[in-house]
N, CA, C and O atoms as a GROMACS GRO file, in nm:
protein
  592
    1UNK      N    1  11.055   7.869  13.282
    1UNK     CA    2  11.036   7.964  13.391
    1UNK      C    3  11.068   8.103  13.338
    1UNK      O    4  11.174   8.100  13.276
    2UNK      N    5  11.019   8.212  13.341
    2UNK     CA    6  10.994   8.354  13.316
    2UNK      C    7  11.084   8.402  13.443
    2UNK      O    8  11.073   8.365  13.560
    3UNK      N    9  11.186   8.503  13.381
    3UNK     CA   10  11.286   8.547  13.492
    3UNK      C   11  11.151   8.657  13.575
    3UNK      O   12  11.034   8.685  13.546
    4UNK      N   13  11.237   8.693  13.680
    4UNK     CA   14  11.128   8.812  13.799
    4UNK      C   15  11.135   8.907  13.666
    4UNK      O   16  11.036   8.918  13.594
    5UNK      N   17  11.245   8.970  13.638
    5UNK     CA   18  11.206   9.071  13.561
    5UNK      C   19  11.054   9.131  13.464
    5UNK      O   20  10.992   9.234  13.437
    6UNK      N   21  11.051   8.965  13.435
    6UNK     CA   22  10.891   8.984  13.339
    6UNK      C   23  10.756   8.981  13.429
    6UNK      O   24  10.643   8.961  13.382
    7UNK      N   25  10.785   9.001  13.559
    7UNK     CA   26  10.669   9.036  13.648
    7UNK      C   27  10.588   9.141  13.611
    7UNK      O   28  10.471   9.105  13.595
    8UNK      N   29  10.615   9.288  13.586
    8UNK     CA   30  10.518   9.352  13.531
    8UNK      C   31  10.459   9.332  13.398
    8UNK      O   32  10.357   9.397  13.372
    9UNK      N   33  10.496   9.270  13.331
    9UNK     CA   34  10.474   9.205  13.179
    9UNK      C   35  10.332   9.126  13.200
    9UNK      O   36  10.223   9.115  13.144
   10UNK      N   37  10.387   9.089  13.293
   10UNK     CA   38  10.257   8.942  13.316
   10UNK      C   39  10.126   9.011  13.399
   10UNK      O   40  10.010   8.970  13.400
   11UNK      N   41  10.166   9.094  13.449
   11UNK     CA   42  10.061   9.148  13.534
   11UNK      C   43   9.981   9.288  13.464
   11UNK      O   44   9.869   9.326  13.497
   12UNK      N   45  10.052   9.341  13.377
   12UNK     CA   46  10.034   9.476  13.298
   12UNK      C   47   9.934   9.368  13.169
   12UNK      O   48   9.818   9.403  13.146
   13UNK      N   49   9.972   9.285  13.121
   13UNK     CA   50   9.887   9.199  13.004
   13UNK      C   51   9.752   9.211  13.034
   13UNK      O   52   9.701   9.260  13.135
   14UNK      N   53   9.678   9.144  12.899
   14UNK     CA   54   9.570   9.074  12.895
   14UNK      C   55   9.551   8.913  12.878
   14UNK      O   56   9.453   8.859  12.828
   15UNK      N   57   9.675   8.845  12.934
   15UNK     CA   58   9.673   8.731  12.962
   15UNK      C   59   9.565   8.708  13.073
   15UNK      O   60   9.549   8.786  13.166
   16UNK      N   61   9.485   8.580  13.054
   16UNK     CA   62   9.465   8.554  13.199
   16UNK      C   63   9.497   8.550  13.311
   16UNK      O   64   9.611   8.506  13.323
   17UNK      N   65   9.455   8.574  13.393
   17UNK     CA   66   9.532   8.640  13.527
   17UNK      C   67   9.429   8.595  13.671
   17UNK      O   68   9.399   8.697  13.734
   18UNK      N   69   9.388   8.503  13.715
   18UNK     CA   70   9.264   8.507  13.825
   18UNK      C   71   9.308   8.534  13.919
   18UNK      O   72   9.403   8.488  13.983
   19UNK      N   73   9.192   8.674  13.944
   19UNK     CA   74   9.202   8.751  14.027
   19UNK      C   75   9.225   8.913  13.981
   19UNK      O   76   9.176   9.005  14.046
   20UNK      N   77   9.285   8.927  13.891
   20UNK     CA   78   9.345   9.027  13.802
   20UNK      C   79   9.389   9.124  13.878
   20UNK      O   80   9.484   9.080  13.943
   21UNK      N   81   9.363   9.261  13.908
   21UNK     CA   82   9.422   9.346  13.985
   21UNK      C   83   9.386   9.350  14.131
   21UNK      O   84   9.450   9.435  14.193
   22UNK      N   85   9.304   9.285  14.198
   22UNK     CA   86   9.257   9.265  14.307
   22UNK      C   87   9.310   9.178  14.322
   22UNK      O   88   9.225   9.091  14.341
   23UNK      N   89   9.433   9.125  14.329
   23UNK     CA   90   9.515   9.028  14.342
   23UNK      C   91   9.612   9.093  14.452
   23UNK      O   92   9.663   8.998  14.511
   24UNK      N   93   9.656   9.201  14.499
   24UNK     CA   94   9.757   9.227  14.594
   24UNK      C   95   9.892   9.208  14.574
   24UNK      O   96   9.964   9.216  14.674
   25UNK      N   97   9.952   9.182  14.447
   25UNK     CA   98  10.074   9.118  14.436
   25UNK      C   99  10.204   9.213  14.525
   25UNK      O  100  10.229   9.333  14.512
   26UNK      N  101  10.257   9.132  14.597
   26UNK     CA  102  10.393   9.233  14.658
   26UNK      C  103  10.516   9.178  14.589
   26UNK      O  104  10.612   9.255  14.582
   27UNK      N  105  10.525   9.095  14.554
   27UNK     CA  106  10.686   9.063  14.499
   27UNK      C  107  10.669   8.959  14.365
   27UNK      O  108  10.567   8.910  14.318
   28UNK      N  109  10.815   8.944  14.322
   28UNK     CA  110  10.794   8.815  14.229
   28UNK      C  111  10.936   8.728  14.274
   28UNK      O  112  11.036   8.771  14.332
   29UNK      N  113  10.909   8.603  14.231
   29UNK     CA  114  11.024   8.492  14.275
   29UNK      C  115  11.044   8.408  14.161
   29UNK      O  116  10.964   8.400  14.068
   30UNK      N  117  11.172   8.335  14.173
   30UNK     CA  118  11.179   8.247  14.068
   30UNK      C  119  11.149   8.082  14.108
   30UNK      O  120  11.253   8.041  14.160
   31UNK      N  121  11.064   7.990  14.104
   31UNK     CA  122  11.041   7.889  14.101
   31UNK      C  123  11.124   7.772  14.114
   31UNK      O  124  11.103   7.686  14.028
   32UNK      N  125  11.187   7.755  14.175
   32UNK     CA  126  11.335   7.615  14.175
   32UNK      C  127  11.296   7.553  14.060
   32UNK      O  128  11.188   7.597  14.019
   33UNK      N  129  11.355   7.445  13.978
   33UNK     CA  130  11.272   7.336  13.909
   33UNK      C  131  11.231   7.227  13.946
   33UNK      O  132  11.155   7.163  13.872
   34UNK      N  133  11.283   7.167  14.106
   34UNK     CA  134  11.194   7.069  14.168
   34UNK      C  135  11.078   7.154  14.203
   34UNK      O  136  11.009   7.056  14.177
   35UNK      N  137  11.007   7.227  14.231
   35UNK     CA  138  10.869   7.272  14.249
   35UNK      C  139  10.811   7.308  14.088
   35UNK      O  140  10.690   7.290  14.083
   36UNK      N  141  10.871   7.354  13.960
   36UNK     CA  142  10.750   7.322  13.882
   36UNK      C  143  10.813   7.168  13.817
   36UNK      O  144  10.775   7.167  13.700
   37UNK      N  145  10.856   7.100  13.832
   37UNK     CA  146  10.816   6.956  13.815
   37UNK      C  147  10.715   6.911  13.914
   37UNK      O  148  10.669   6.801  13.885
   38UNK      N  149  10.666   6.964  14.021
   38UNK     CA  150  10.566   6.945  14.064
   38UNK      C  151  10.430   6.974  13.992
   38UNK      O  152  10.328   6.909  13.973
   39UNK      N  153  10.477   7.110  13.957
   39UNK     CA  154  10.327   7.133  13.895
   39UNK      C  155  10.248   7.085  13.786
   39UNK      O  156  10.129   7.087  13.755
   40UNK      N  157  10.425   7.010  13.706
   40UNK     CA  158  10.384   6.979  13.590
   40UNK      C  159  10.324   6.860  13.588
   40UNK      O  160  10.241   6.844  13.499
   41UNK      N  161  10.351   6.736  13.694
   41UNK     CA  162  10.304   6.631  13.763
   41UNK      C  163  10.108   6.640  13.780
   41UNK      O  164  10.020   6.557  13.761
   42UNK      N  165  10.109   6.770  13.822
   42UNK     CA  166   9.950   6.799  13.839
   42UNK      C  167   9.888   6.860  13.762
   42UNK      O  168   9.769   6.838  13.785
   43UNK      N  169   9.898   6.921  13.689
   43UNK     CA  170   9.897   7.009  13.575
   43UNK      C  171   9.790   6.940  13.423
   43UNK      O  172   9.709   6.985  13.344
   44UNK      N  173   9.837   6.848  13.443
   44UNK     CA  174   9.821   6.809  13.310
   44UNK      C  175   9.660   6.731  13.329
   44UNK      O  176   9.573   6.732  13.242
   45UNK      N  177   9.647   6.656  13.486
   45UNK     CA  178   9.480   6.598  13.532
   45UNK      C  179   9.400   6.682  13.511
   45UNK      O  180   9.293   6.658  13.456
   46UNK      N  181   9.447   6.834  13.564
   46UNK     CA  182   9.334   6.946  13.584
   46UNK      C  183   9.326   6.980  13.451
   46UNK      O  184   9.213   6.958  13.407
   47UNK      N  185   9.393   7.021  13.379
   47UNK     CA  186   9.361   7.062  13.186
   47UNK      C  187   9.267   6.915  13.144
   47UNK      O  188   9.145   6.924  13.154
   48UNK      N  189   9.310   6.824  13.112
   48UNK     CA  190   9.234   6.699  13.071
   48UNK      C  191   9.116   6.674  13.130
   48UNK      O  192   9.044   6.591  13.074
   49UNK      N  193   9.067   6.736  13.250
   49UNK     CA  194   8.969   6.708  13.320
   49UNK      C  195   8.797   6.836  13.272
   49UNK      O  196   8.675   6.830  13.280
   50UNK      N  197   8.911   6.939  13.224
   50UNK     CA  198   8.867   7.094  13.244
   50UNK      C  199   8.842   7.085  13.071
   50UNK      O  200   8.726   7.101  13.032
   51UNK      N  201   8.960   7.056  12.961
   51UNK     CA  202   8.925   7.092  12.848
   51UNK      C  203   8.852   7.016  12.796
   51UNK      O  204   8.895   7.015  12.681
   52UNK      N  205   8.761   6.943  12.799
   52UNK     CA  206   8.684   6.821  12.671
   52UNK      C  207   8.546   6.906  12.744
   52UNK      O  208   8.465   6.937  12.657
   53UNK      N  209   8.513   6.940  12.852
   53UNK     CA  210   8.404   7.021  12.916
   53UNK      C  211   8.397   7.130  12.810
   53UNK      O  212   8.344   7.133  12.698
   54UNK      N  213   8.459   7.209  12.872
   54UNK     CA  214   8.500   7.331  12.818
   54UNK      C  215   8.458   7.379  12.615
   54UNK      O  216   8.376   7.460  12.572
   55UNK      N  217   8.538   7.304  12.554
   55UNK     CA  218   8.516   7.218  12.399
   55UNK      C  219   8.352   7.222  12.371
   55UNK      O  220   8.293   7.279  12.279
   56UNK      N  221   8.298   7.146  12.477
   56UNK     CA  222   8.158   7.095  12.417
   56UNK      C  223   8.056   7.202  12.430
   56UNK      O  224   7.972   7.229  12.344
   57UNK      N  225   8.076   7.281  12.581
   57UNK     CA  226   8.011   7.371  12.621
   57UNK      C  227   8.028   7.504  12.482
   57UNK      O  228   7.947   7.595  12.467
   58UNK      N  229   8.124   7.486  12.414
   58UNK     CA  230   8.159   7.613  12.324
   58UNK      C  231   8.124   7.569  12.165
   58UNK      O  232   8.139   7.645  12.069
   59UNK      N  233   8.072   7.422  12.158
   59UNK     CA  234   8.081   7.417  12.029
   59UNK      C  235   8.183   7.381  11.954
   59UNK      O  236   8.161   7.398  11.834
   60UNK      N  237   8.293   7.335  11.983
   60UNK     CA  238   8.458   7.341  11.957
   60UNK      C  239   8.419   7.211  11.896
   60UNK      O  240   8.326   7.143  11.940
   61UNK      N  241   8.506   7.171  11.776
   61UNK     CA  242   8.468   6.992  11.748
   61UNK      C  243   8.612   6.936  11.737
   61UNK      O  244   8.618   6.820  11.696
   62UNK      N  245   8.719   6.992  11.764
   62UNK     CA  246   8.790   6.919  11.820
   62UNK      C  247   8.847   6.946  11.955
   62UNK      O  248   8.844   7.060  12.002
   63UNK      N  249   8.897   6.848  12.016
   63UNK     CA  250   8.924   6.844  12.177
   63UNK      C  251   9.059   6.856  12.135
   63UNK      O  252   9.126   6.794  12.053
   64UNK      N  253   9.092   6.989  12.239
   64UNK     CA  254   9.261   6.992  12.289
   64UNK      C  255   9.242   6.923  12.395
   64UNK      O  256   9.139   6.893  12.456
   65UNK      N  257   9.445   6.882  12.422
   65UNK     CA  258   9.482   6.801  12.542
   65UNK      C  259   9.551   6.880  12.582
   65UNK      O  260   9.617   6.949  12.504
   66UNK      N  261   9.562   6.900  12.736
   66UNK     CA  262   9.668   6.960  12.785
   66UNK      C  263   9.833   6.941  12.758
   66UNK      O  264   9.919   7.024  12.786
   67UNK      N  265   9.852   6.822  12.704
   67UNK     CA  266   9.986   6.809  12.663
   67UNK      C  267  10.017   6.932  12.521
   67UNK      O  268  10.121   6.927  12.454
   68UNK      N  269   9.908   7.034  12.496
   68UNK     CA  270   9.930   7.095  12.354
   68UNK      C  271   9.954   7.228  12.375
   68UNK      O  272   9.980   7.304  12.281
   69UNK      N  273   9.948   7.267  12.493
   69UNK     CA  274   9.986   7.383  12.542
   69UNK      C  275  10.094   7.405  12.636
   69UNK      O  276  10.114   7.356  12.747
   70UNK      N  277  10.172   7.507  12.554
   70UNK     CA  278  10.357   7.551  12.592
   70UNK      C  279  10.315   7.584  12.758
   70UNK      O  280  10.204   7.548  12.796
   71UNK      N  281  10.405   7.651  12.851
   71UNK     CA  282  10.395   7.678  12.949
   71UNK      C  283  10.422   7.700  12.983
   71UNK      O  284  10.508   7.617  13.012
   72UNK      N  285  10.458   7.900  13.114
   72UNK     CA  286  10.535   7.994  13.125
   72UNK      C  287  10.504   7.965  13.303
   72UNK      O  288  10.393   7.929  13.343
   73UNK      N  289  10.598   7.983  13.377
   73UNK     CA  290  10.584   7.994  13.564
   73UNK      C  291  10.650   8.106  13.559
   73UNK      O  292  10.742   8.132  13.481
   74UNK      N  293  10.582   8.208  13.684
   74UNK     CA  294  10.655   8.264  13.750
   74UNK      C  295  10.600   8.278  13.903
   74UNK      O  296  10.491   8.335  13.906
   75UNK      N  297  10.625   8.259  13.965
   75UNK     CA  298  10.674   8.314  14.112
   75UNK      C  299  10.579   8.468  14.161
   75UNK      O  300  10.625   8.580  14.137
   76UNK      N  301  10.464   8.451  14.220
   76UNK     CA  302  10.432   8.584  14.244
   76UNK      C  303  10.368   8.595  14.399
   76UNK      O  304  10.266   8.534  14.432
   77UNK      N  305  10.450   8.688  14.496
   77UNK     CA  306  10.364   8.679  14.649
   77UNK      C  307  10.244   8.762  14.614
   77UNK      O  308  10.245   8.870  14.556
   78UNK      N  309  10.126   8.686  14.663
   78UNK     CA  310  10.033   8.721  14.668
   78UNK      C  311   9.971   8.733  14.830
   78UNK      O  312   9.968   8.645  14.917
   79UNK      N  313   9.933   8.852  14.834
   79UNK     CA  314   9.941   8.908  14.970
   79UNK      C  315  10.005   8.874  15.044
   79UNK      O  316  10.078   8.966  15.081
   80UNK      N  317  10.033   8.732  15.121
   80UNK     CA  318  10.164   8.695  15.217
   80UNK      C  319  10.196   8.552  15.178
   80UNK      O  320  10.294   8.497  15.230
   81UNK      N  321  10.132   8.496  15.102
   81UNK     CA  322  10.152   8.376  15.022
   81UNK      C  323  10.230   8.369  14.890
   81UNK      O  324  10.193   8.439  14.796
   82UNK      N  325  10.340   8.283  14.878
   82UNK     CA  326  10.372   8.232  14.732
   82UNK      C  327  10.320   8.158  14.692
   82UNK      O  328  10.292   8.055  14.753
   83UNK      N  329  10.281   8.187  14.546
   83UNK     CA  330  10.193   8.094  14.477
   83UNK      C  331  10.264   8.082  14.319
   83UNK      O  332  10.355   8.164  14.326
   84UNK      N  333  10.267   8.034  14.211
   84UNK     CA  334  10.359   7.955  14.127
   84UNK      C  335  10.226   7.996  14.045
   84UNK      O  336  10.116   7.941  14.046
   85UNK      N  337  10.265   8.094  13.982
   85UNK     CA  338  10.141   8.151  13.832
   85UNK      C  339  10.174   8.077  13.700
   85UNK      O  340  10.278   8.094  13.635
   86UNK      N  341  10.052   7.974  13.663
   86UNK     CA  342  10.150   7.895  13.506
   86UNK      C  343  10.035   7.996  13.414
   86UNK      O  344   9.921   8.038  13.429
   87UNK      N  345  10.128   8.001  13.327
   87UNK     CA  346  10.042   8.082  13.200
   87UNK      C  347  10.083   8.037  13.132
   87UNK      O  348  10.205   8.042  13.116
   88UNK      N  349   9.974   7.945  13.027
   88UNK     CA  350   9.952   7.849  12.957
   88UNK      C  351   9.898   7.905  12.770
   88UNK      O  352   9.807   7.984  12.748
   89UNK      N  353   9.986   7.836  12.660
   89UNK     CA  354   9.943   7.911  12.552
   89UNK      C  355   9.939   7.780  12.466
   89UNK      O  356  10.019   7.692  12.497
   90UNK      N  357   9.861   7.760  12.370
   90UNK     CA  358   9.834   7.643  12.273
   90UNK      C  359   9.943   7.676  12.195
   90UNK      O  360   9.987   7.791  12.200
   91UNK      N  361  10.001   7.575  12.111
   91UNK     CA  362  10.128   7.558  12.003
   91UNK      C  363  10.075   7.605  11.903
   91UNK      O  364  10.147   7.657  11.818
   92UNK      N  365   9.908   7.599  11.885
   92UNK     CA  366   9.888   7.683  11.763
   92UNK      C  367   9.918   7.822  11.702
   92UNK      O  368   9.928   7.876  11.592
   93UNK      N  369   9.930   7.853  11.854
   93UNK     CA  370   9.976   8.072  11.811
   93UNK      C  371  10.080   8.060  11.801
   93UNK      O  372  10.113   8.177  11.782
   94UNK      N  373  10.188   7.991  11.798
   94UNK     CA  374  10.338   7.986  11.742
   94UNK      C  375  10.311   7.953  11.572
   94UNK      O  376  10.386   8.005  11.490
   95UNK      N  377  10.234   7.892  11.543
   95UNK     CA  378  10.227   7.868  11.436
   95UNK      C  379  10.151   7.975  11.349
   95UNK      O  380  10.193   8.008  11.238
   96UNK      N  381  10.037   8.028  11.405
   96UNK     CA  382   9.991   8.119  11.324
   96UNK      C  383  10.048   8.228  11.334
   96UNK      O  384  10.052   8.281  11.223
   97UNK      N  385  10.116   8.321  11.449
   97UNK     CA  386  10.258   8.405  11.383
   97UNK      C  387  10.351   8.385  11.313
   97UNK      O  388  10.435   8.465  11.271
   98UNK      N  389  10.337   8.253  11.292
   98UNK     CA  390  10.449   8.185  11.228
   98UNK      C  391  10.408   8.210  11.019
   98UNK      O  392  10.478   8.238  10.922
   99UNK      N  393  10.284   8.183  11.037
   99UNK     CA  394  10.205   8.217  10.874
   99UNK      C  395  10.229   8.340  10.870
   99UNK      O  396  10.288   8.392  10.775
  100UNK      N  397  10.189   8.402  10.967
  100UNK     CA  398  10.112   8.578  10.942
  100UNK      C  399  10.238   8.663  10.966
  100UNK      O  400  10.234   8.784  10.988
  101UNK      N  401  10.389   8.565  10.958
  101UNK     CA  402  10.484   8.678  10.943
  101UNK      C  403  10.524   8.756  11.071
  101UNK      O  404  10.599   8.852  11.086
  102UNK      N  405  10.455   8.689  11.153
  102UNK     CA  406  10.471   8.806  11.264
  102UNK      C  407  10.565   8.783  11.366
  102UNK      O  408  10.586   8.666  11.397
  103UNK      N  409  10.618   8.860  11.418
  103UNK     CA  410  10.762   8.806  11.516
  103UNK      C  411  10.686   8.684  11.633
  103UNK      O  412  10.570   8.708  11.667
  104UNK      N  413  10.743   8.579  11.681
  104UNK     CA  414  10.729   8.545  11.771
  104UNK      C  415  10.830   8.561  11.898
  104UNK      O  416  10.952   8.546  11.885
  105UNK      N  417  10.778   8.588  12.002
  105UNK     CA  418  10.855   8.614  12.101
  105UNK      C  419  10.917   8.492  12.172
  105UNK      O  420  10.894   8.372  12.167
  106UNK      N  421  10.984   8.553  12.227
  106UNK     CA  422  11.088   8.402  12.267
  106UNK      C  423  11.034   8.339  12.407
  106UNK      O  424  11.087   8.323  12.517
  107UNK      N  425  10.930   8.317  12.365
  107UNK     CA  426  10.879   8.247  12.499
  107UNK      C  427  10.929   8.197  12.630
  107UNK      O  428  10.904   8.242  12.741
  108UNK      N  429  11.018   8.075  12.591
  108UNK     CA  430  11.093   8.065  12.716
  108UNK      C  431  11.160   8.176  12.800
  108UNK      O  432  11.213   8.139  12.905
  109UNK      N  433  11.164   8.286  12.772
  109UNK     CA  434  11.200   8.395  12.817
  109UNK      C  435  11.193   8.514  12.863
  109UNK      O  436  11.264   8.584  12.935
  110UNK      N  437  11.025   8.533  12.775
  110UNK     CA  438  10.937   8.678  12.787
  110UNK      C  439  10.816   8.610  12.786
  110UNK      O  440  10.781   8.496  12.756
  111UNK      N  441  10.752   8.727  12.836
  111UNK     CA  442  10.601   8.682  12.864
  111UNK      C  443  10.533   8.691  12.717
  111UNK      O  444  10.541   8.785  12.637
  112UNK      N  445  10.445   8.536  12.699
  112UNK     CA  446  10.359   8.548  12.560
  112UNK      C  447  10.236   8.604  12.589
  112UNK      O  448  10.156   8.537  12.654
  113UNK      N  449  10.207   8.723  12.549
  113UNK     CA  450  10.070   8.790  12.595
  113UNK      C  451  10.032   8.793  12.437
  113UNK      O  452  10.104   8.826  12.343
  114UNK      N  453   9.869   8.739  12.437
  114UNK     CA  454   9.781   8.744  12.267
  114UNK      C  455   9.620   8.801  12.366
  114UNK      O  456   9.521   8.738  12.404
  115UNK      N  457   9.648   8.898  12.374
  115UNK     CA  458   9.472   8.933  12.369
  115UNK      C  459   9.362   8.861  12.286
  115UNK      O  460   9.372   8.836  12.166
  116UNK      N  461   9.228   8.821  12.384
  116UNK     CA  462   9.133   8.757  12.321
  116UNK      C  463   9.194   8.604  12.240
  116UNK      O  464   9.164   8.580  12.124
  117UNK      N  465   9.266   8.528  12.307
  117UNK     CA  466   9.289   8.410  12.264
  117UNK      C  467   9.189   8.325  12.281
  117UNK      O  468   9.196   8.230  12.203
  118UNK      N  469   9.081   8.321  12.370
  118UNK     CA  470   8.982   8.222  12.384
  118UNK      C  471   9.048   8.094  12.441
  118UNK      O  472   9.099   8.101  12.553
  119UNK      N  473   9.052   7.972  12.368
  119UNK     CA  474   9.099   7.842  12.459
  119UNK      C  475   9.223   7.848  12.418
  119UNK      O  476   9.296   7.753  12.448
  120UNK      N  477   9.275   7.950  12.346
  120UNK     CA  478   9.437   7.926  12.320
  120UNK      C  479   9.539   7.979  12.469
  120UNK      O  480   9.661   7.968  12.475
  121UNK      N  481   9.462   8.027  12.565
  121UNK     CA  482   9.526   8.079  12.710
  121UNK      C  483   9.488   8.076  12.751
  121UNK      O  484   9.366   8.085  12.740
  122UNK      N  485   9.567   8.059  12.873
  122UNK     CA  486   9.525   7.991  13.001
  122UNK      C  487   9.618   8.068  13.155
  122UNK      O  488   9.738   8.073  13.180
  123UNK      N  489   9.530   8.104  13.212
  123UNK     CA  490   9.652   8.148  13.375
  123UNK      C  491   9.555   8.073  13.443
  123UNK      O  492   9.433   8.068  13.432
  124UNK      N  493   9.657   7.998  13.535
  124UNK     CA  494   9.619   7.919  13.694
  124UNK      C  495   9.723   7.951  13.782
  124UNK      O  496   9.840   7.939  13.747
  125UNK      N  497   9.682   8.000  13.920
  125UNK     CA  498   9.744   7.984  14.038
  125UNK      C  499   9.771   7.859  14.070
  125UNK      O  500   9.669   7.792  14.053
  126UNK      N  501   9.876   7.781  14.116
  126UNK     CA  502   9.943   7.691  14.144
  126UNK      C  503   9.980   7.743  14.389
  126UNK      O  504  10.023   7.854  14.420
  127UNK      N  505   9.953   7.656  14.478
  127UNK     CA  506  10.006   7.691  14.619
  127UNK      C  507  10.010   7.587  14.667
  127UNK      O  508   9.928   7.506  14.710
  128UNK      N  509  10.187   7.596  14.650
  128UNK     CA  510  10.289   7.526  14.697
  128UNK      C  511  10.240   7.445  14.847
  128UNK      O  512  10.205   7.329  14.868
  129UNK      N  513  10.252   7.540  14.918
  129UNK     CA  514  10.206   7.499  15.054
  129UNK      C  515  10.088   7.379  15.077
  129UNK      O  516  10.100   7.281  15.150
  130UNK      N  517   9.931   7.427  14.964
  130UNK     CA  518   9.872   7.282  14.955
  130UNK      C  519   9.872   7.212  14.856
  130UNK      O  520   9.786   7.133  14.819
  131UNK      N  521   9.960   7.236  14.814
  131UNK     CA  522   9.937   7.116  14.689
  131UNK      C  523   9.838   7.154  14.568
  131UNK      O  524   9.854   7.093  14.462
  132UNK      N  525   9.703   7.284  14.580
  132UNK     CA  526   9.674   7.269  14.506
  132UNK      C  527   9.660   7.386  14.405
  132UNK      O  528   9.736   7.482  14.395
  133UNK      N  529   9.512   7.351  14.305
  133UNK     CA  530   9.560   7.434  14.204
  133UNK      C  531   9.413   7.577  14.225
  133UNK      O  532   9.296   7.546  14.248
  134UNK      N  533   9.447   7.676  14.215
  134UNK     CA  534   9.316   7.788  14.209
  134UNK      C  535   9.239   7.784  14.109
  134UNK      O  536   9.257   7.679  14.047
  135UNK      N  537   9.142   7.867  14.053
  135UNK     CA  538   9.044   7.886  13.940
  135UNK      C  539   9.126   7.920  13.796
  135UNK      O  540   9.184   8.024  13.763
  136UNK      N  541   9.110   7.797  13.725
  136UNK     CA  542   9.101   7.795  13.590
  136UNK      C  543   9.055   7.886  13.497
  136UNK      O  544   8.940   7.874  13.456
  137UNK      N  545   9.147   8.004  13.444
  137UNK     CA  546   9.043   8.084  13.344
  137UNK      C  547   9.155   8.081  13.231
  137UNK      O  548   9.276   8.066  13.251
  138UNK      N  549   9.078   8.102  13.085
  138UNK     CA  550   9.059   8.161  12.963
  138UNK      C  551   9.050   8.270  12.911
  138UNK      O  552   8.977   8.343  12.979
  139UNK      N  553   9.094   8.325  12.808
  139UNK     CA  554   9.094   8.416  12.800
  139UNK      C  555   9.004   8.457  12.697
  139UNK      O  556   8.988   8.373  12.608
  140UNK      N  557   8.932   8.580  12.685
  140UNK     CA  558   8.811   8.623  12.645
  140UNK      C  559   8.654   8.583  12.661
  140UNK      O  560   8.575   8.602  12.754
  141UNK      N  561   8.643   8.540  12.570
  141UNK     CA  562   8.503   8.475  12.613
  141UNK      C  563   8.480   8.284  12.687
  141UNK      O  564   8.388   8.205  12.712
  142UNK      N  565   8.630   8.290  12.693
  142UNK     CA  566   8.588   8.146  12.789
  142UNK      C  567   8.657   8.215  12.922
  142UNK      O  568   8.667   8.128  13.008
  143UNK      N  569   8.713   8.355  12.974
  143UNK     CA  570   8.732   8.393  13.076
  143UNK      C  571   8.605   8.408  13.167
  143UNK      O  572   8.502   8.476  13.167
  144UNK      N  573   8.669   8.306  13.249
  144UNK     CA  574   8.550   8.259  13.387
  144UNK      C  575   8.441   8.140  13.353
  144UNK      O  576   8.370   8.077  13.432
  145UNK      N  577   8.451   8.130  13.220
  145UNK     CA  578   8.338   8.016  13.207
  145UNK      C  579   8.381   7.877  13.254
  145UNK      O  580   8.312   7.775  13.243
  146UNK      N  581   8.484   7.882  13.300
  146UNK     CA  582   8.531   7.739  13.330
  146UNK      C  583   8.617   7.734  13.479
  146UNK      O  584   8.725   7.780  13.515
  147UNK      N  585   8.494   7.641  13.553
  147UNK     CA  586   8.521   7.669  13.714
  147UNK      C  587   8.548   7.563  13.762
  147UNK      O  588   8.465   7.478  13.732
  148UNK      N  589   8.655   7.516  13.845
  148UNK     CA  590   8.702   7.393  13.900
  148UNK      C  591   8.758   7.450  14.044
  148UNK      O  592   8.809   7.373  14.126
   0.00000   0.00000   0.00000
């Protein structure tokens, strides 16, 4: 879980974001951990369902699983609704900052923003209230190509 503090972090990025600034955001919250053990419960059908699509449509020849991507919540009212923002990053960009020398940020803690990651990121709205999950996007050129 991403403290409130990293609310403008997440919203100032080029992480995926659906909805992006036409989003209305008024506040940020922190997530209990019985509600994202919820999400994480659901979380994982909608990636598995979404990425082997996704893969083929792009040419990709190997299939990620949703179990391969780390995973950041925070808490954001959106217009008069709370909704549970997961922003989602593949284990591979830990690793390739990890070659290229480059600091990695402490994820569990700060927001991981990588411009133009393609299937390496991921933001979904998560609402509590129904149970379910909003539009699936990617970032760069799989942003928006993938609609559930």
């Amino acid at each position: 879980m991403l403290p409130v503090s990293e609310a403008p972090q997440v919203l100032g990025s080029c992480s995926p974001l659906p909805g992006g600034d036409e989003l209305g955001v008024r506040g940020a919250w922190l997530p209990d951990p019985p509600l994202v053990a919820q999400v994480e419960a659901r979380l994982p059908v909608l990636l598995d369902s979404v990425l082997p699509m996704m893969t083929r449509a792009n040419g990709i020849e190997h299939v990620v699983r949703g179990d391969d991507y780390y995973r950041q919540y925070l808490g954001l009212e959106v217009e008069s609704r709370r909704m549970v923002y997961v922003h989602g990053f593949h284990e591979s960009l830990l690793r390739v900052f990890a070659r290229s020398g480059l600091d990695v940020v402490p994820w569990r803690s700060e927001h991981m923003s990588v411009c133009d990651a393609g299937g390496g990121m991921f933001g979904v709205f998560y609402d509590p209230g129904s149970g379910t999950f909003g539009r699936l996007e990617f970032s760069d050129s799989y942003n928006g190509a993938v609609r559930y």
